[in-house]
C-alpha positions as CSV (number, residue, x, y, z in Angstrom):
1,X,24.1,-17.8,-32.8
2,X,22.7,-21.3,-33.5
3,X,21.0,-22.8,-30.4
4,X,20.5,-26.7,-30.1
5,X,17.1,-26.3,-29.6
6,X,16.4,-24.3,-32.9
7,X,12.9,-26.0,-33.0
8,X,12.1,-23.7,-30.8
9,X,12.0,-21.2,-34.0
10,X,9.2,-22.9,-35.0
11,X,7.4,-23.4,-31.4
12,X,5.8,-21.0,-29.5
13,X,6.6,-20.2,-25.3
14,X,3.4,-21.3,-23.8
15,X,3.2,-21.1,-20.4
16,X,4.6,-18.6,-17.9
17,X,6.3,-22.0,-16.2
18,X,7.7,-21.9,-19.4
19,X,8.8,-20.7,-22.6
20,X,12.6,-20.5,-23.5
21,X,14.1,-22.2,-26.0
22,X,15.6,-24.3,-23.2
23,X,12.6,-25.9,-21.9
24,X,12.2,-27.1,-25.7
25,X,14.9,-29.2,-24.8
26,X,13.4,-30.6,-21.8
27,X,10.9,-32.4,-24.5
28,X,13.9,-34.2,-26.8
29,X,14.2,-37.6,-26.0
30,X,17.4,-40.0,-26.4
31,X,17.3,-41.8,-30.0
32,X,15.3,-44.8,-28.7
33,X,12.3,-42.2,-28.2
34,X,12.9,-40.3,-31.5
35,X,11.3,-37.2,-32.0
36,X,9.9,-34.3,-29.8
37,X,6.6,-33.4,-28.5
38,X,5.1,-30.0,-27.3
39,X,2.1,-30.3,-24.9
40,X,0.7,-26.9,-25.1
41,X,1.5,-25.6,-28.9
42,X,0.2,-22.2,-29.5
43,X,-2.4,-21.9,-26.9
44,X,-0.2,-19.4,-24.6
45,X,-0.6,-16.6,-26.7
46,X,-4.2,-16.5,-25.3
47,X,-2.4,-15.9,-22.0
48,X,-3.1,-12.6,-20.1
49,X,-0.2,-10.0,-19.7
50,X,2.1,-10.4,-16.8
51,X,1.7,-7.2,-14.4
52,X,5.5,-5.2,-14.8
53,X,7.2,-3.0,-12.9
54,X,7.0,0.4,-15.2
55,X,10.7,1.2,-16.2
56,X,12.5,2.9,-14.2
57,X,13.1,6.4,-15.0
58,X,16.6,7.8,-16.2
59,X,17.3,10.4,-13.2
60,X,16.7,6.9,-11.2
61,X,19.3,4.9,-13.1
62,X,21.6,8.1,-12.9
63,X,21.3,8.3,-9.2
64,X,22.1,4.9,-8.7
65,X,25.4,4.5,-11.0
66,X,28.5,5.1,-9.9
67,X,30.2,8.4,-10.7
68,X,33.4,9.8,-11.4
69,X,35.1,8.9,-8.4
70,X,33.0,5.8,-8.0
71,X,34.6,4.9,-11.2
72,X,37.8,5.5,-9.9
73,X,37.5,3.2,-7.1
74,X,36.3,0.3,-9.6
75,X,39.1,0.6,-12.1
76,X,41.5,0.8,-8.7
77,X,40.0,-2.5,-7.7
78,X,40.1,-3.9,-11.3
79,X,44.0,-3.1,-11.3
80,X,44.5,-4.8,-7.8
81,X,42.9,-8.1,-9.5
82,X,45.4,-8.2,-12.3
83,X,48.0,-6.8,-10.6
84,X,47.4,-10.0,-8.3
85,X,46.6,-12.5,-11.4
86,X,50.1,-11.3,-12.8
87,X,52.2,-12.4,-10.0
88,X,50.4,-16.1,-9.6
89,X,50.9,-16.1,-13.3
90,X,54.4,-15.3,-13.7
91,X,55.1,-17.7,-10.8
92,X,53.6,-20.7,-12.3
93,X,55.2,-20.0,-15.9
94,X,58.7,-20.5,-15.9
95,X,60.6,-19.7,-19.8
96,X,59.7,-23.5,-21.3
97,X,58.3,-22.1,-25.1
98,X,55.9,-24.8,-24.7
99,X,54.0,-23.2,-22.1
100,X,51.7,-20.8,-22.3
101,X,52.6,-17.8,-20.7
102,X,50.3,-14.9,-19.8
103,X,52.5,-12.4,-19.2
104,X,54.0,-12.6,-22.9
105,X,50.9,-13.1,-24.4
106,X,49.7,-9.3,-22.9
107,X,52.8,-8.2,-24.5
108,X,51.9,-8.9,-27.6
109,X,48.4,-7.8,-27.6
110,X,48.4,-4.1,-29.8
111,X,46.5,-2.7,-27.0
112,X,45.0,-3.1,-23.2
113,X,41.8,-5.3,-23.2
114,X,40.1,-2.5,-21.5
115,X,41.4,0.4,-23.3
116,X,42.9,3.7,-22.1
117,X,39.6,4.7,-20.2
118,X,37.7,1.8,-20.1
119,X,36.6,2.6,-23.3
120,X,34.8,5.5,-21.7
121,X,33.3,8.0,-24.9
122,X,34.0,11.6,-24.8
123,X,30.6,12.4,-25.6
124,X,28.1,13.0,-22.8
125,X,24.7,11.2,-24.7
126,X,26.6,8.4,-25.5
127,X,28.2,7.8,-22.3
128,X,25.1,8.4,-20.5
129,X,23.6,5.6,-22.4
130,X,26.2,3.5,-21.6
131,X,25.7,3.7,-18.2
132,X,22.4,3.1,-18.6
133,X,23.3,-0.5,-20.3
134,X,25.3,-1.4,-16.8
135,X,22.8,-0.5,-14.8
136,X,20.6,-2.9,-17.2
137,X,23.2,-5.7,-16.6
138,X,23.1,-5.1,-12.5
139,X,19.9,-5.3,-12.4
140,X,19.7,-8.3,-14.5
141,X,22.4,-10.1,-12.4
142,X,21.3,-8.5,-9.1
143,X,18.0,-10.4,-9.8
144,X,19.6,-13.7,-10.9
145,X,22.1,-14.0,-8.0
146,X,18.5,-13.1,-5.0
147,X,16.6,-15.5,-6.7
148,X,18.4,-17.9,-9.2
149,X,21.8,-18.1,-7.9
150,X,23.6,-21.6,-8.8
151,X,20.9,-22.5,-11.3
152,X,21.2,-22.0,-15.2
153,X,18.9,-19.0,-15.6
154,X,16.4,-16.7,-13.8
155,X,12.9,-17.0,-14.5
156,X,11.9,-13.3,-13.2
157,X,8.3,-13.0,-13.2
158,X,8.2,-16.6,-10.8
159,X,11.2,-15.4,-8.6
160,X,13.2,-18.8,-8.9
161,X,15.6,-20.8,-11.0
162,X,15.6,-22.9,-14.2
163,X,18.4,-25.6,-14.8
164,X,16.9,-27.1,-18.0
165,X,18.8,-30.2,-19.2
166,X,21.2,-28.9,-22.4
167,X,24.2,-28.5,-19.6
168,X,24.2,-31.8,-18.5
169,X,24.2,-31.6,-14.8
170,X,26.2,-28.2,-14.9
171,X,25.0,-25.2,-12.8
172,X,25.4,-21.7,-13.3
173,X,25.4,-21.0,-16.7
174,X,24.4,-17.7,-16.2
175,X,27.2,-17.0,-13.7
176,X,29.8,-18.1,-16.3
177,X,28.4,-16.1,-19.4
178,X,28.7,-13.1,-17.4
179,X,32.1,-13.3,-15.8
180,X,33.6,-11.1,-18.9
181,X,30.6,-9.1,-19.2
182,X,30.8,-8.1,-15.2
183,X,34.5,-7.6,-15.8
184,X,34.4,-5.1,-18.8
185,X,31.6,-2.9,-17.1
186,X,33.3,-2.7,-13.9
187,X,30.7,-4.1,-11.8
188,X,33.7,-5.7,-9.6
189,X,31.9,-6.7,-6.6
190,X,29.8,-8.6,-8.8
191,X,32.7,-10.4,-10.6
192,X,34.5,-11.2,-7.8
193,X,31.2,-12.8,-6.4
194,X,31.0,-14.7,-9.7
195,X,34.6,-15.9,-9.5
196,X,34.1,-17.3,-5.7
197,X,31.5,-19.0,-7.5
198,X,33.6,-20.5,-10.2
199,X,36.2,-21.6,-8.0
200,X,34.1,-22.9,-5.0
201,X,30.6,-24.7,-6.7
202,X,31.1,-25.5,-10.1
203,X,31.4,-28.9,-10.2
204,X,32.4,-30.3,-13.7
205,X,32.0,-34.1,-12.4
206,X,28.2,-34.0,-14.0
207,X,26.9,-37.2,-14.8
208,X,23.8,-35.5,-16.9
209,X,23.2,-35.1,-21.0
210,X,24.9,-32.0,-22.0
211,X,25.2,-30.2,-25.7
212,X,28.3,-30.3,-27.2
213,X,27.7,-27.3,-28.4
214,X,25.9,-24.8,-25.6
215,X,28.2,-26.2,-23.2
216,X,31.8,-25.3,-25.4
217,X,30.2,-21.6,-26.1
218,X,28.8,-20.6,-23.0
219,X,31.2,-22.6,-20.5
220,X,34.6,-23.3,-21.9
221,X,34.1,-19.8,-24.0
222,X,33.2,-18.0,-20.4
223,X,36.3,-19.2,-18.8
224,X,38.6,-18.9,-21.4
225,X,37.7,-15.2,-22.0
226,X,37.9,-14.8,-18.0
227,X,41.4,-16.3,-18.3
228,X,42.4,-14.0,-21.1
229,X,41.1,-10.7,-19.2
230,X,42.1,-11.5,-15.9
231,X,45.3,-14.1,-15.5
232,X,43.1,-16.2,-13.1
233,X,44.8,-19.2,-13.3
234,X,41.4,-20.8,-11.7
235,X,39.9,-20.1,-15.4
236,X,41.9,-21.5,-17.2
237,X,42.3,-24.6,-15.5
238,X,38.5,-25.0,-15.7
239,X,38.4,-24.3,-19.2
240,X,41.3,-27.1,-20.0
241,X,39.1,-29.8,-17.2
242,X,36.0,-29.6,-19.3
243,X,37.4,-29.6,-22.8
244,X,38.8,-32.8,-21.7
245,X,35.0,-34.2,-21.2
246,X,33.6,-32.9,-24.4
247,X,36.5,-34.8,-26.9
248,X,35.0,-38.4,-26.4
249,X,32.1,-36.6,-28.4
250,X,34.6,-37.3,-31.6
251,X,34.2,-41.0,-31.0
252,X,32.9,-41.6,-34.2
253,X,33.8,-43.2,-37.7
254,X,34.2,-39.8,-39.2
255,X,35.6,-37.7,-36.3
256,X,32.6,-35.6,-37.1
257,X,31.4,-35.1,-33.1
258,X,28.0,-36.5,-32.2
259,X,25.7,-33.5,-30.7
260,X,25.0,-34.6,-27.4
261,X,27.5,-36.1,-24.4
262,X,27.3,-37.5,-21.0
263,X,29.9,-35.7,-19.6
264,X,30.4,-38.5,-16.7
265,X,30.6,-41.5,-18.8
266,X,31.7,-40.2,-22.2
267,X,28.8,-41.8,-24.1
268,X,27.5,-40.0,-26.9
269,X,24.5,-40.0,-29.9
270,X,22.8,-37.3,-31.8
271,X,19.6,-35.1,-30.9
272,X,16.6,-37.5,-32.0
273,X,14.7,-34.7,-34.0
274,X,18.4,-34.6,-36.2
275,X,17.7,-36.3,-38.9
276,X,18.7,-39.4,-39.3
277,X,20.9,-39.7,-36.4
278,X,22.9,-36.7,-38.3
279,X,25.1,-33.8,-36.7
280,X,24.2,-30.5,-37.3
281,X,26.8,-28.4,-39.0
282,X,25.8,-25.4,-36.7
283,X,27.0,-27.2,-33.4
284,X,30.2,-29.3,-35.0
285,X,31.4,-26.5,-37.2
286,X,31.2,-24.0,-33.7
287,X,33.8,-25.7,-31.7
288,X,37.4,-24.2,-33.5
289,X,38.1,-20.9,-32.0
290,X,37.5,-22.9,-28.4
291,X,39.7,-25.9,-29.5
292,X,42.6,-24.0,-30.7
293,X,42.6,-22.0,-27.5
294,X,42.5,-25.3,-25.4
295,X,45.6,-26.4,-27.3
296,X,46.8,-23.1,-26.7
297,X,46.5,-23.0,-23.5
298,X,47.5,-27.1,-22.6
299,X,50.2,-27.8,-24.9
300,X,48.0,-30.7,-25.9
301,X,47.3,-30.4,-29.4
302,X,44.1,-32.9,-29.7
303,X,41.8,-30.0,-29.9
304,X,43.2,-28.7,-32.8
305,X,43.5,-31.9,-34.6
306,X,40.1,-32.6,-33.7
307,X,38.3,-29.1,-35.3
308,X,41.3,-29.6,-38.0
309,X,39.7,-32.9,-38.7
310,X,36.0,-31.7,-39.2
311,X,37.5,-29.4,-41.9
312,X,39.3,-31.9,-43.8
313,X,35.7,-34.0,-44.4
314,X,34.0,-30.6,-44.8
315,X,36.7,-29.7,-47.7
316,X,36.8,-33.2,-49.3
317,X,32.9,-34.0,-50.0
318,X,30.8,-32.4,-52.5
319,X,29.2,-29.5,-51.6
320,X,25.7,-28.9,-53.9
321,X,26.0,-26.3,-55.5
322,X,29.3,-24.7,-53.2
323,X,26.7,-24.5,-50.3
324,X,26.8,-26.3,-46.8
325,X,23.3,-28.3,-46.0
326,X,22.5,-28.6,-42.0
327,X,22.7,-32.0,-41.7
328,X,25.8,-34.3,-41.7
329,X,25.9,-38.1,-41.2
330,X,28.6,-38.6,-38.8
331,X,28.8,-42.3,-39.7
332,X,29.2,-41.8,-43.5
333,X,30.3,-38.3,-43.6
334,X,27.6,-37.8,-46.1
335,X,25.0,-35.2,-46.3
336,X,21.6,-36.5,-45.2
337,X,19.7,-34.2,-46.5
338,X,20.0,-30.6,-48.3
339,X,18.7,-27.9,-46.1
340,X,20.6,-24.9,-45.9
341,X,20.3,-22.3,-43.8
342,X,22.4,-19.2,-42.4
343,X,19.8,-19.3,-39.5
344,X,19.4,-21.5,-37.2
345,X,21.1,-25.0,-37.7
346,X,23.9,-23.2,-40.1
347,X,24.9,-19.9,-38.6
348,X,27.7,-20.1,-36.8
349,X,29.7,-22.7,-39.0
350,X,30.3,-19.6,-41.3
351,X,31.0,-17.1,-38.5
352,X,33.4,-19.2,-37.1
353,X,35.4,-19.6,-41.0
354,X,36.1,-16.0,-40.8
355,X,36.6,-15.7,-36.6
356,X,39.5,-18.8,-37.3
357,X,40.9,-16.7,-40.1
358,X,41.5,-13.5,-37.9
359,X,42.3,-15.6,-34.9
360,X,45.0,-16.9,-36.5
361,X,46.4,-13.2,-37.2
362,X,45.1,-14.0,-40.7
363,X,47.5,-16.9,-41.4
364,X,44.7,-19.5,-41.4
365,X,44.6,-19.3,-45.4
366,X,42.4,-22.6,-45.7
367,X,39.4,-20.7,-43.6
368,X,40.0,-17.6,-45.5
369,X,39.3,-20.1,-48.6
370,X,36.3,-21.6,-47.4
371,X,34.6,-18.8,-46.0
372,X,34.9,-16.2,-49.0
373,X,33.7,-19.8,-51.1
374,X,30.6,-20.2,-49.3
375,X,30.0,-16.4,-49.0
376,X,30.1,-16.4,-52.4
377,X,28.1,-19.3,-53.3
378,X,25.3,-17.5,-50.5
379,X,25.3,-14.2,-52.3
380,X,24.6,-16.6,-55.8
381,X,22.1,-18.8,-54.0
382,X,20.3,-17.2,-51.1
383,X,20.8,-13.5,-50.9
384,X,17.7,-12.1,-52.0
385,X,16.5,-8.4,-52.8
386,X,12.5,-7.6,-51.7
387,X,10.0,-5.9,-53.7
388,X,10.3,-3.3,-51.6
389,X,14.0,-3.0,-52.1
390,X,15.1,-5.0,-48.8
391,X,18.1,-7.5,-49.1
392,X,17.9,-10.6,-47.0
393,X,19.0,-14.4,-46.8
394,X,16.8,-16.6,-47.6
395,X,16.7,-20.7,-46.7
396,X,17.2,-23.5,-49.1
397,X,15.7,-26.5,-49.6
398,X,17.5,-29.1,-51.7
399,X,17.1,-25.6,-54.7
400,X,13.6,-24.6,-53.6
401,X,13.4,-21.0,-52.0
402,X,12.3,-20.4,-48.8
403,X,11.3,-16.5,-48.2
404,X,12.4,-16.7,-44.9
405,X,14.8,-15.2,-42.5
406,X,15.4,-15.9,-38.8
407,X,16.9,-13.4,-36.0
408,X,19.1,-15.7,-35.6
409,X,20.3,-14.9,-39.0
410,X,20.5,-11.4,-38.5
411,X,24.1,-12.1,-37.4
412,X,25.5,-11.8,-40.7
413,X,25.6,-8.6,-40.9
414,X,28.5,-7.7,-38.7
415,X,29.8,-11.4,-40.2
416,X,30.0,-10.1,-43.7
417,X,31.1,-6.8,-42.3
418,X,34.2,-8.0,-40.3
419,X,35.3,-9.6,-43.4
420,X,35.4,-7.6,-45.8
421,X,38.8,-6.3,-45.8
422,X,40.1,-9.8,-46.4
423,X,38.4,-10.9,-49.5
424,X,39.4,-9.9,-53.1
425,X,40.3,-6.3,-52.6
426,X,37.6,-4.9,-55.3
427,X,35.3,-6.4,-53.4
428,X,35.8,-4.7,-50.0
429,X,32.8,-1.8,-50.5
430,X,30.6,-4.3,-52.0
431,X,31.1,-6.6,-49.1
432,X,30.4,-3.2,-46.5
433,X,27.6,-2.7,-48.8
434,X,25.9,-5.8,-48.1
435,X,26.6,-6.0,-44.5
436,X,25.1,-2.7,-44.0
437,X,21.8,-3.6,-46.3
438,X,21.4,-6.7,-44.2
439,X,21.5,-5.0,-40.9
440,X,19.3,-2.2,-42.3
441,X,16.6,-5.3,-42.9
442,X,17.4,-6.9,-39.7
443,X,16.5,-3.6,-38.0
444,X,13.2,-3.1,-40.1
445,X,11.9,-6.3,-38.9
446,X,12.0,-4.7,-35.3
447,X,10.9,-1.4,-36.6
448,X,7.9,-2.8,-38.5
449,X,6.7,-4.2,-34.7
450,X,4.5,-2.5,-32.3
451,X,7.2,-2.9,-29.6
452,X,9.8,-1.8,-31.9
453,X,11.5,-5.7,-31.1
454,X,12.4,-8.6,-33.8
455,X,10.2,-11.5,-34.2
456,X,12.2,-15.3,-34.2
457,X,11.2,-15.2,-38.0
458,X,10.2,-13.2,-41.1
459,X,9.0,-13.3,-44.4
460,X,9.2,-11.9,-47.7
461,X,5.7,-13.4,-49.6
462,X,2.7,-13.1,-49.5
463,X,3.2,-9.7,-49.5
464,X,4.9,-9.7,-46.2
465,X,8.2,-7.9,-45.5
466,X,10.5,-8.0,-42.9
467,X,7.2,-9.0,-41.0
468,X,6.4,-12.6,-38.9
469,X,3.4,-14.1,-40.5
470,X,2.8,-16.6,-38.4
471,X,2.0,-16.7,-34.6
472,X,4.9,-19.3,-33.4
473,X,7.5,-17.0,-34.9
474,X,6.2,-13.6,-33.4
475,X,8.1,-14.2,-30.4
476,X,11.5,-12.3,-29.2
477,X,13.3,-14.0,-26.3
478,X,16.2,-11.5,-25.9
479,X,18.1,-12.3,-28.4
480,X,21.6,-10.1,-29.3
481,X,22.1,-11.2,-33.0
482,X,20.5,-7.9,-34.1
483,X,22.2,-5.6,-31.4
484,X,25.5,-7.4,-32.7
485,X,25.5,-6.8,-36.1
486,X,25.1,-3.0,-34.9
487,X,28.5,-3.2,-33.0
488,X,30.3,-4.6,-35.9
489,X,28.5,-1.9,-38.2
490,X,29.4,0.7,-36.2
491,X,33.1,-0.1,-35.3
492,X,33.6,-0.2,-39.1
493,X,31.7,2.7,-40.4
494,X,31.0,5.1,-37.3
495,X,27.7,5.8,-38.6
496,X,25.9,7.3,-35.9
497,X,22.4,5.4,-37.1
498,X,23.3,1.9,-35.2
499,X,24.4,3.7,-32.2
500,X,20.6,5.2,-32.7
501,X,19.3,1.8,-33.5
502,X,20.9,0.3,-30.4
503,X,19.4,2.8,-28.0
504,X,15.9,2.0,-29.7
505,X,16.6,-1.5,-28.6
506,X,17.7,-0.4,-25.0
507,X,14.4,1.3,-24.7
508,X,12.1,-1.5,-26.2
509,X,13.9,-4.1,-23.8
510,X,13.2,-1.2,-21.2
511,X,9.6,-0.8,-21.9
512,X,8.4,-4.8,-22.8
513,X,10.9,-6.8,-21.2
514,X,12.0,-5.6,-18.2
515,X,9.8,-6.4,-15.3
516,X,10.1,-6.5,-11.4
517,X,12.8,-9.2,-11.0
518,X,14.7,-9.0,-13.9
519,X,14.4,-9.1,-18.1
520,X,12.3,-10.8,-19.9
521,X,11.1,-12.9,-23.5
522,X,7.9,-11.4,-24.7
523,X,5.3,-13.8,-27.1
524,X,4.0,-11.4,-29.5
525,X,6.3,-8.5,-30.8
526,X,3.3,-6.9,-32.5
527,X,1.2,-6.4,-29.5
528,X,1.9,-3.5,-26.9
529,X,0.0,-5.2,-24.1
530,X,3.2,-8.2,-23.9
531,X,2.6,-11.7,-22.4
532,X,6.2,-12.8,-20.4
533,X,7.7,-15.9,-21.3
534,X,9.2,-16.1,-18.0
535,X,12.7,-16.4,-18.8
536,X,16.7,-14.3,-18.6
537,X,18.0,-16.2,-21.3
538,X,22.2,-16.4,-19.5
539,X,23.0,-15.1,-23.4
540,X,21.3,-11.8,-22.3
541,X,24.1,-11.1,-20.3
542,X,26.8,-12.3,-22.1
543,X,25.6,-10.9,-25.5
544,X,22.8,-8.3,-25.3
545,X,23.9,-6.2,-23.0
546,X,27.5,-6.9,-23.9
547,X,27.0,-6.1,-27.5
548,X,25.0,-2.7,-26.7
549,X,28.1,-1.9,-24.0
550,X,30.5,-1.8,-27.1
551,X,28.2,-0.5,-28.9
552,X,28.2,2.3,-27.2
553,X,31.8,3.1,-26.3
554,X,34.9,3.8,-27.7
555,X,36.8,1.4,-30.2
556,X,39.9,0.5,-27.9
557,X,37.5,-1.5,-25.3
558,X,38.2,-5.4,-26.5
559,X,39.7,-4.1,-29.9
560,X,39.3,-6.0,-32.9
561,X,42.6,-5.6,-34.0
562,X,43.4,-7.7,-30.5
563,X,40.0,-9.6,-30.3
564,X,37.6,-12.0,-31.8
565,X,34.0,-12.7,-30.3
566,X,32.9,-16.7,-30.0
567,X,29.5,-17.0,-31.0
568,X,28.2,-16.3,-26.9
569,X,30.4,-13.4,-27.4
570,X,33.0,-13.7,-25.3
571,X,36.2,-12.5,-26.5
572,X,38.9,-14.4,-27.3
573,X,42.6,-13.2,-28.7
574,X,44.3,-13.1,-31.5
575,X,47.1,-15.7,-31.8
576,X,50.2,-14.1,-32.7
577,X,52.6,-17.0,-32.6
578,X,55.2,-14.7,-34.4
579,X,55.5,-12.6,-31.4
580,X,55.0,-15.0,-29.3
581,X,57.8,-17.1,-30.9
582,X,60.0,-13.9,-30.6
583,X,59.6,-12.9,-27.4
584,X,60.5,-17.0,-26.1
585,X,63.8,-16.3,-28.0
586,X,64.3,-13.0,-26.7
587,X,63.8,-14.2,-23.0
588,X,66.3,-17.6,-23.8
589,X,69.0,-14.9,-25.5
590,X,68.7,-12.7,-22.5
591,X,69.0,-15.9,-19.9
592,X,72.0,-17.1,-21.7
């Protein structure tokens, strides 16, 4: 998942005041005072380790989880909250087809959201371990809401709040990423607390600078999956109010949307370290699975011709060599310069190709044409195979290698995985074959670390493999893309090593991140004695532990036959207009 802020791959935290990717942000400046400084550079790896709570034991967490018939009582409450969500929702959807209804739309998912059990595994281990990743995510938010709550993230080892400036004037972005994450665990109490929140303090009137981007995946993503889970009409509503802010964004010669918005006013410009007042394919090419949900959800169809839009330039301009550079000129539509990247700046353009593809219930044929075209022009261009026999992507710069490849990146495994059924059938097992050997290289780069956690970035010269090589990329600031290309693997192959790999990762985020008030970035994954950067990134609790929660429980919790993850990972569904379609013409037959 791309981050505005993607700099921050090649900047070091520094200070325990400090050190998230969003506090980079807190140094861009508005195009009149181009470019971006960093005070402290690389000086705060000197920085002595932050004291940490020891990890608490497992007979602890087991003690403190709820049991069987605690379990009961949540998924009793759980019910009472749709049960309740279904009745506001039927009342305020009459039969007009050109509203959306929530009560048809859970008819015509294949099964519940939450599966038969909650997705509950037979298996004692595995379900054990699940438990243990809720008990990480109560903890986590436990933390947030006694010292943090109604600001953007916790800083844990400080005890107090960080708003940062991507969200432009919006609060609690943490209490929005987590809303389907507390909702799928259970953790009801928390939820409902979250939802008071929603409905009482989040005020969308913001007068700040906010991302285009980070605000459409974490905000209007949260609510819409909170919708989709729950019927809360209070969601969804949200969700349609902010959309409406972001679209004067799209003010521009091209259509192509400018990165950054004033959510108040509606003026707009790109990030001054872009290049030449470019956008950044990464953030514009992230916005259709959202849009086409808005439209879904509002009748209004502006947000799909404004995402259908971006594709039209995308498909008519030249493309060097079939590939997709980072920067776009949203003046001339022209490239502005030829850096490409399935890291950071790139990343989620081509997960959202195959996400709008499946979406559509595979009737989107023009991103089924364009994803399996730039796949293919990756695997000719960037996919790389180490000395030591490890495949991974590398960057590109205008046909010079770069030997690189960031966490971030590490994303494409369970990308390349989830489409590979789609593509030309003889390729389905070489498509699974490369998803699997880049998620095996993904998980060497945290194996190959002393706290068995991936660096930001890692190389393959010099000699080096799978390993950072230089101090500003040693850093890990809880990042899921790793964890989620385990989910993906495992849902598609059941091989038991990524549910093995995923409980490494519990127990490395156990042992180096977690401290007294909550989780944790870390400076240097190759040193055991960790410096804190101070900082619960809000994507730790709607990715991290969301991913590992999948990871470790049965298939029918959020299926993928019903499901499709935004980049923040909150699940969106499938649009099945066909049974949607039907089920209007069955109601208007049966009223007649």
């Amino acid at each position: 998942m791309h981050r505005v802020a993607t700099l921050f791959r090649e900047i070091q935290p520094v200070t325990v005041g400090s050190g998230s990717e969003n506090d980079v942000r807190e140094h861009l400046k508005r195009p009149k005072d181009q470019g971006m400084t960093s005070a402290k550079g690389e000086a705060g790896i000197k920085l002595k380790s932050q004291s940490r709570k020891p990890p608490v034991s497992y007979e602890a967490t087991e003690v403190r989880l709820a049991g069987g018939k605690a379990q009961e009582d949540l998924n009793l409450s759980r019910s009472k909250t749709e049960s309740a969500s279904e009745k506001v929702t039927s009342s305020n959807h009459g039969a007009n087809s050109d509203t959306f209804s929530y009560k048809k739309f859970r008819r015509c998912l294949f099964k519940p959201p939450l599966g038969r059990d909650n997705g509950r595994p037979v298996d004692p281990q595995t379900n054990e371990r699940r438990e243990k990743v809720r008990e990480m995510m109560k903890f986590a938010w436990d933390n947030y809401k006694r010292y943090a709550w109604g600001k953007n993230e916790l800083r844990p080892l400080t005890r107090n709040g960080h708003i940062g400036n991507m969200f432009g004037g919006l609060r609690g972005a943490s209490i929005v990423d987590s809303l389907d994450t507390l909702y799928i665990m259970g953790l009801m109490d928390e939820y409902n607390d979250a939802k008071e929140w929603v409905k009482t303090s989040l005020d969308l009137n913001s007068n700040g600078e906010a991302s285009l981007f980070e605000v459409n995946i974490r905000y209007v993503g949260g609510l819409l999956s909170a919708y989709y889970l729950t019927g809360e009409e209070l969601f969804k509503n949200k969700a349609v109010e902010l959309g409406e802010k972001l679209l004067p964004a799209f003010n521009t010669p091209t259509g192509i949307p400018r990165g950054v918005i004033n959510l108040g006013s509606g003026t707009s410009w790109s990030w001054g370290w872009a290049s030449a007042g470019s956008s950044i394919l990464a953030e514009f090419g992230t916005l259709h699975l959202e849009f086409v949900h808005l439209t879904e959800l509002s009748s209004n169809p502006v947000y799909t011709e404004k995402v259908m839009n971006i594709r039209k330039l995308l498909n008519k301009i030249e493309k060097p060599h079939g590939l997709y550079p980072n920067f776009l000129s949203p003046v001339s539509g022209n490239w502005v310069q030829h850096h490409v990247s399935i890291g950071g700046l790139g990343d989620s353009f081509y997960e959202y190709l195959i996400k709008s593809y499946l979406m559509s219930d595979k009737t989107d044929d023009d991103a089924k044409k364009m994803y399996y075209t730039a796949l293919e022009a990756i695997e000719a261009n960037l996919v790389q195979k180490s000395p030591g026999g490890l495949t991974y992507m590398a960057e590109w710069r205008g046909g010079i290698l770069d030997h690189k490849m960031g966490h971030l990146a590490c994303f494409s495994g369970g990308m390349i995985g989830i489409g590979a059924d789609d593509g030309a059938p003889e390729k389905r097992q070489h498509y699974l074959d490369l998803a699997a050997e880049i998620t095996h290289t993904c998980h060497e780069s945290y194996t190959r670390s002393a706290t068995k956690l991936g660096p930001e970035a890692f190389r393959f010269d010099s000699g080096a493999e799978a390993m950072a090589t230089r101090l500003s990329d040693r850093y890990y600031i809880l990042r899921p893309e790793v964890i989620e290309s385990y989910m993906y693997m495992w849902r598609l192959t059941h091989d038991p090593k990524y549910r093995e790999w995923g409980w490494e990762a519990v127990e490395a985020l156990e042992q180096h991140c977690r401290v007294e008030s909550g989780f944790s970035g870390i400076r240097d994954v190759y040193t055991t004695s960790v410096s804190h950067d101070n900082m619960q990134q809000s994507f730790f609790l709607s990715e991290t532990l969301k991913y590992l929660y999948l990871l470790f429980s049965d298939d029918d919790l959020l299926s993928l036959e019903d499901w499709v993850f935004n980049t923040e990972a909150h699940p969106l569904p499938i649009i099945r207009n066909s049974c949607l379609q039907d089920d209007a013409t069955q109601e208007k037959t049966a009223s007649e």
